[in-house]
C-alpha positions in Angstrom: -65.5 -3.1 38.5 -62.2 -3.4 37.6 -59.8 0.1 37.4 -57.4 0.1 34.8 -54.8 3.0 34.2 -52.2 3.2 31.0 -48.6 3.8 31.1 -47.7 5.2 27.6 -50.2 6.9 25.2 -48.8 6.4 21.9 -50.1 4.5 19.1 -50.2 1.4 21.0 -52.7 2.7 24.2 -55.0 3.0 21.8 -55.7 -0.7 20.6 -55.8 -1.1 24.5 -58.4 1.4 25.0 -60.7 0.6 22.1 -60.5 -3.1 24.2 -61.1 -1.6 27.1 -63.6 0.2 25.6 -65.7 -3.0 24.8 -66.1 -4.4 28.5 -68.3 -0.8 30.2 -69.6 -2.7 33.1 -66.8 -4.7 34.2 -63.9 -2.3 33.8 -62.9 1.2 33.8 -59.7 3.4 32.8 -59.3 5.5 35.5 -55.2 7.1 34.6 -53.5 7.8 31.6 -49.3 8.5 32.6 -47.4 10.1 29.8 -44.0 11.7 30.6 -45.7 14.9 27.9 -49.4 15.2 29.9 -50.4 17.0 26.9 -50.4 13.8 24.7 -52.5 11.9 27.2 -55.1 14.7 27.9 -55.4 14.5 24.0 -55.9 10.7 24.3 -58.4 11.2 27.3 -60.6 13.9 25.1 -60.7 11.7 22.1 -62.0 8.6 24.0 -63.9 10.6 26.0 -62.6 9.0 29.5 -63.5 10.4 33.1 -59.7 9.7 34.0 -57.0 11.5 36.0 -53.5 12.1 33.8 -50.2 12.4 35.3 -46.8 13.0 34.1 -45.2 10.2 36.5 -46.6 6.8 37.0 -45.2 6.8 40.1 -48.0 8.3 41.5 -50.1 5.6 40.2 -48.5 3.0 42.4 -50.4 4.2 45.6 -53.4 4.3 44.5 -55.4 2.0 45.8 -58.7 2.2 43.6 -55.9 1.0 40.5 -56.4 -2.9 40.3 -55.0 -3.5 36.7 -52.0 -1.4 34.7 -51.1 -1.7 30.6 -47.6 -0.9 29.7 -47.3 0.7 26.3 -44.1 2.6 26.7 -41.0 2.1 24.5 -39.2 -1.6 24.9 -36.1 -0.8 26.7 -39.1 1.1 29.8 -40.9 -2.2 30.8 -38.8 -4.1 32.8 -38.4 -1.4 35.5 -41.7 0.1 35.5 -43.5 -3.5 35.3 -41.7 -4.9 38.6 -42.2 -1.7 40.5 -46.6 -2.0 39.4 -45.9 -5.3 40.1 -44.2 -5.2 43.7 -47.2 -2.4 44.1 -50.0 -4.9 43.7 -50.9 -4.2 40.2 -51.7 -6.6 37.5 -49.9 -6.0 34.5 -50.5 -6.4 31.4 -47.4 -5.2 29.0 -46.9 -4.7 25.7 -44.2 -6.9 23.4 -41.7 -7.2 23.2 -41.6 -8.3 27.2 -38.0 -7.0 27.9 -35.1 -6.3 26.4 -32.8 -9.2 27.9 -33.3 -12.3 29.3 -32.4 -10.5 32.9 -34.5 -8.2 32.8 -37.7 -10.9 32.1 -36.5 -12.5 35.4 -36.3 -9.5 37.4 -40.4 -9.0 36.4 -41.2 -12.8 36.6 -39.8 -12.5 40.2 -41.7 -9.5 41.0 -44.7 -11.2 40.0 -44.1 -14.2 41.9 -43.5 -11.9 45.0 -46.2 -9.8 44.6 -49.0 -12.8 43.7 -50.0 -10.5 40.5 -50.5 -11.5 37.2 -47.8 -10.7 34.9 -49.3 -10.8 31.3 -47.3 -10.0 27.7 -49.1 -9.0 24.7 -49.4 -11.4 22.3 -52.0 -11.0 20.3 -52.2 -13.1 17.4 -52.9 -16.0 19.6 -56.5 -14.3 20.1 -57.1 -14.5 16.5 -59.4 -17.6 14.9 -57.3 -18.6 12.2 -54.5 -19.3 14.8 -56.7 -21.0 17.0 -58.1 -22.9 14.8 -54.3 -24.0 13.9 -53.9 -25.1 17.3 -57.5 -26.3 17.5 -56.3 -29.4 14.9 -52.8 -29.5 15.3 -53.5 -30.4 19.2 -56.2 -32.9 18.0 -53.4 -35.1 16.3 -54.6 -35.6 13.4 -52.1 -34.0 11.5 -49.3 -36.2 13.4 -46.0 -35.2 14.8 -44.6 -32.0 13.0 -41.2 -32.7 10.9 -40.9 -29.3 9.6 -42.6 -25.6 10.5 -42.1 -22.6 8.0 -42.6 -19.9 9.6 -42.6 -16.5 8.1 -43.1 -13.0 9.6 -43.6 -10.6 6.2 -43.6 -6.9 6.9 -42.3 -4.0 4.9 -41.5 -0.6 6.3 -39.7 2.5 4.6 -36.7 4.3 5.8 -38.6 7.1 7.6 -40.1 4.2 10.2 -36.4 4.4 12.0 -36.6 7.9 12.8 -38.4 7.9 15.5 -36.0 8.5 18.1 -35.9 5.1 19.6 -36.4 3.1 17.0 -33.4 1.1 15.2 -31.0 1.3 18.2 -30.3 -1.8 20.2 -29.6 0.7 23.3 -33.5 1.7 22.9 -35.5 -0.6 20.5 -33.8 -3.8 21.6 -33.3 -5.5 18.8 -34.6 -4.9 14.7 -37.3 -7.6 12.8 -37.0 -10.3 15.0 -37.7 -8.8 18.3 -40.2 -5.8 17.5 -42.3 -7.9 14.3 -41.2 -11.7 13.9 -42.3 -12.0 17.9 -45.3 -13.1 17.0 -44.7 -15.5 14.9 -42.1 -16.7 17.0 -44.2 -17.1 20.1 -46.9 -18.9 17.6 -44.5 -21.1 16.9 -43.5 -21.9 20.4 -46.9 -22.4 21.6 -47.8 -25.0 18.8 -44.5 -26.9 18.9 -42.7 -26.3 22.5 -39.1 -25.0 22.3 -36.3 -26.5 20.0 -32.9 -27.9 21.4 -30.8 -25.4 19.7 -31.1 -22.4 16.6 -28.9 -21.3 13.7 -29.5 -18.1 12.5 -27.6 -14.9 10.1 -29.2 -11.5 10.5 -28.3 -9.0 8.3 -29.6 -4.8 7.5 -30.3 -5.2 3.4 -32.1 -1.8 3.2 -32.1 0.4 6.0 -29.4 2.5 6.4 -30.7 4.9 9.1 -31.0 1.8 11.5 -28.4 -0.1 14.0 -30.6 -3.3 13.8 -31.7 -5.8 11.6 -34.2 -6.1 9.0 -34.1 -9.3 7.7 -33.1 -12.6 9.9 -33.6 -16.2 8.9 -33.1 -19.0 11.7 -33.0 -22.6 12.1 -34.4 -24.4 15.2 -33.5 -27.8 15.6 -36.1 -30.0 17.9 -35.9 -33.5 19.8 -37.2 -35.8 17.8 -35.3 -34.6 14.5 -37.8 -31.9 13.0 -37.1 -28.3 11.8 -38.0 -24.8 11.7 -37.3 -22.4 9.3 -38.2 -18.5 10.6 -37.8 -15.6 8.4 -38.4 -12.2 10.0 -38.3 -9.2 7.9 -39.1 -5.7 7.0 -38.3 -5.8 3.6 -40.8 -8.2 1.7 -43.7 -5.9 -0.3 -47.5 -7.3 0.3 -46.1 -8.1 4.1 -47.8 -11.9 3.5 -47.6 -13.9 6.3 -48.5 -17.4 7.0 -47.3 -20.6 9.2 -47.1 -24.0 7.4 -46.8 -26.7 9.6 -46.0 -30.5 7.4 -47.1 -33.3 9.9 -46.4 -36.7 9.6 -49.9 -37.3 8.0 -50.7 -34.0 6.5 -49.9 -30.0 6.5 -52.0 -27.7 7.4 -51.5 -23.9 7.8 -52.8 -20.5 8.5 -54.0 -18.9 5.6 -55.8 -21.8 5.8 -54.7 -25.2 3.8 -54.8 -28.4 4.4 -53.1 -31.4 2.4 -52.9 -34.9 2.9 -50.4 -37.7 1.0 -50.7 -41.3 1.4 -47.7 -43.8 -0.6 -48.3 -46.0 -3.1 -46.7 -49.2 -3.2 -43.7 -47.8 -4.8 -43.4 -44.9 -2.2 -44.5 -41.5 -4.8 -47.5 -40.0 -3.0 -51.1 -39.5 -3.6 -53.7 -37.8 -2.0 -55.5 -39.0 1.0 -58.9 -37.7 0.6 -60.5 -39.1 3.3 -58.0 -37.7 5.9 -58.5 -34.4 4.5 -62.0 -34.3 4.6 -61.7 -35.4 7.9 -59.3 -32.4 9.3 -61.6 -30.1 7.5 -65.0 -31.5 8.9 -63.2 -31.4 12.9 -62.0 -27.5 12.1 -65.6 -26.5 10.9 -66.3 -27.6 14.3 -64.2 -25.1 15.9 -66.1 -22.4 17.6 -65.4 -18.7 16.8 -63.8 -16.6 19.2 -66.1 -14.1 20.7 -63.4 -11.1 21.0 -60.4 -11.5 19.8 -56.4 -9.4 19.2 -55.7 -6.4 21.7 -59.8 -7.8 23.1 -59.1 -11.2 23.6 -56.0 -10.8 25.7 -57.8 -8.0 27.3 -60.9 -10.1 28.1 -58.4 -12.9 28.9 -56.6 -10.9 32.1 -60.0 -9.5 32.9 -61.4 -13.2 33.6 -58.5 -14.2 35.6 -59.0 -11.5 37.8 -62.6 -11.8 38.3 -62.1 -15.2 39.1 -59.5 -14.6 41.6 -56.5 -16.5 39.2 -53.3 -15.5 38.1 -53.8 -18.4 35.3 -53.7 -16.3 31.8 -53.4 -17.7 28.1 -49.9 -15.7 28.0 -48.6 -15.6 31.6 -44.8 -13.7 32.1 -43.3 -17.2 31.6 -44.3 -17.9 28.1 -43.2 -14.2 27.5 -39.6 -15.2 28.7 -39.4 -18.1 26.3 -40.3 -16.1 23.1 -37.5 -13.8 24.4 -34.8 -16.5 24.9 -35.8 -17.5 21.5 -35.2 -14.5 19.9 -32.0 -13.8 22.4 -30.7 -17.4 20.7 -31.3 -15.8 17.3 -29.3 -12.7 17.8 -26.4 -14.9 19.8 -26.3 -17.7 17.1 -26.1 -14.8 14.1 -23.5 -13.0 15.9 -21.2 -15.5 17.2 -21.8 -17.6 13.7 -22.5 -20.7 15.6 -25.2 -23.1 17.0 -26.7 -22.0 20.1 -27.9 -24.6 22.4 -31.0 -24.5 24.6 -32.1 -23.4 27.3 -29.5 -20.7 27.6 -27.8 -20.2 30.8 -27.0 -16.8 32.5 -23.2 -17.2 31.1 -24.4 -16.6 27.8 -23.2 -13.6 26.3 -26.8 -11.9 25.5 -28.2 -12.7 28.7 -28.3 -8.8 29.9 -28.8 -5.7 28.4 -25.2 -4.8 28.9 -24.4 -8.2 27.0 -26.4 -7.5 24.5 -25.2 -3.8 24.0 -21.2 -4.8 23.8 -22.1 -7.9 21.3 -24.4 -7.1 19.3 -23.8 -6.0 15.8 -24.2 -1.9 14.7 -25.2 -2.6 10.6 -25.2 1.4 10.3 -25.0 4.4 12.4 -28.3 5.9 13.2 -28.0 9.2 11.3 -31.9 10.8 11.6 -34.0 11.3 14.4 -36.9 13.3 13.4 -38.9 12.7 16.3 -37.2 14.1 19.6 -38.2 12.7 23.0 -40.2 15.6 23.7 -42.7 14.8 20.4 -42.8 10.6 21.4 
């Protein structure tokens, strides 16, 4: 049986639970921390757990019955409380964004590395069958090399979503769109097409005004062999549609699900190649469902890795990094209104939190804050 305690109960400890939830006879939540107990005893009564609760999660690090710890704190919390579970002997499985800097990722990679514990980010979307069955055909080949990816991360959210306290700072939320909603897409994206050379990007607030950050970006990454990816993040688009299009050498396809093949004529104008099509549609109805998938399928993912004695995990600490150095190489390119080569360095301007804090743009003052600390 594997012990599990939570760090954080706000919003996000419960998809976390209600995974845990699904797996009785391999693993158990045994602690809820919360710096206000009286928000995790509520959490406790309404899922019914047999759990102690403490104010500091300190006092989960010495516990020796604890095998496996979610982090669902604020964004700017992880990095220090994951490397000290870490360095404890805890697994760790945190929520996204990873970290706020690039420095901070490294300090928890190196913790994990130390310690011989899996360090594991939430991501997901990767757990969901439409995405897998993306990857499921796009890693068969029959779609050929990708020349161009559009990528867009659609979400709309009203001005009272920035009052919470820590939200739309880049002291406490780390960054606006990009980092907190376009991060999956952006780590979809890396996973199906590897990382890009270098990234254009502008970033811009259109129609927040109680909010430091962005909430709307559009970048440009630039691969190898001469394709493209266009990545719009936002918090402004109404119906929050989503979808990745990815246009191979021999066909599209994309998630909502298309698929659409061209052959040339003689003369070079296209028409459409049936037979391929049928033929990417025929190997995806052969892709087998997942059995749990989101906040479950990471959950189940960590939890077989541990039974099995591996640290090997769909979404280790090291593809956490990259999605972070992409995003970091979205905020540096719109800022310093240049191309940003990768893999960035730890000269770059962004790569800590103090970096990030003196260069990064303020697009208004946070004004509201209608939730205090005391009511997170």
């Amino acid at each position: 049986m594997i012990r599990v305690a939570i760090i954080g109960t706000g919003s996000i400890s419960r998809a976390h639970l209600q995974a845990y939830a699904l797996f009785p006879q391999r693993c158990e939540v045994v602690a809820l921390a919360n710096r206000h107990v009286e928000r995790a005893n509520r959490l406790k009564e309404e899922f019914l757990l047999d759990c102690t609760v403490t104010e500091d999660y300190h006092e989960l690090l010495h516990n020796k019955d604890i095998d496996l710890i979610s982090i669902c704190t604020p964004p700017h919390t992880h990095a220090k409380i994951a490397a000290d579970c870490l360095l404890a002997g805890k697994h760790v499985l945190v929520e996204k964004p990873m970290a706020m800097s690039l420095e901070e990722c490294d300090r928890m990679l190196e913790a994990a590395d130390k310690a011989g514990r899996i360090l594991s980010v939430i991501g997901q979307s990767r757990f969901d069958d439409s995405i897998m069955k993306l990857k499921h055909i796009l890693d068969s080949g029959l779609a050929g090399r990708i020349l161009h990816a559009q990528v867009e991360a659609h979400w709309w959210r009203g001005s009272s979503y920035y009052d919470m306290w820590w939200r739309g700072t880049w002291e406490q939320e780390g960054g606006g769109c990009t980092l907190n909603h376009g991060v999956h897409h952006i780590d979809l994206l890396q996973w199906m097409m590897g990382m890009p050379q270098s990234i254009q990007a502008v970033i811009s607030n259109a129609a927040h005004s109680n909010s430091e950050v962005e909430d709307l970006s559009i970048a440009i990454f630039s691969y190898e062999q001469g394709g493209l990816a266009q990545v719009t993040s936002s918090v402004v688009h109404h119906g929050e549609e989503r979808q990745i299009v990815l246009q191979g050498e021999h066909a599209s396809i994309s998630t909502p699900w298309k698929v659409v093949a061209s052959a040339s004529r003689p003369d070079g104008f296209p028409e459409r190649n049936e037979a391929l099509q049928q033929k990417i549609e025929q190997f995806g109805s052969g892709y087998e469902p997942l059995k749990y998938s989101g906040h479950a399928g990471q959950i189940n993912d960590i939890l077989l890795a541990i039974e099995h004695d591996s640290l090997k995990v769909l979404i280790d600490g090291r593809e956490g990094r990259k999605v972070i150095e992409l995003i970091t190489a979205i905020y540096e390119a719109a800022t310093m209104r240049r191309s940003v080569n990768l893999p960035l360095s730890t000269d770059s301007l962004f790569y800590t939190r103090e970096g990030l804090l003196a260069n990064a743009p303020r697009f208004h003052k946070k004004e509201i804050s209608a939730l205090s600390r005391e009511e997170e």
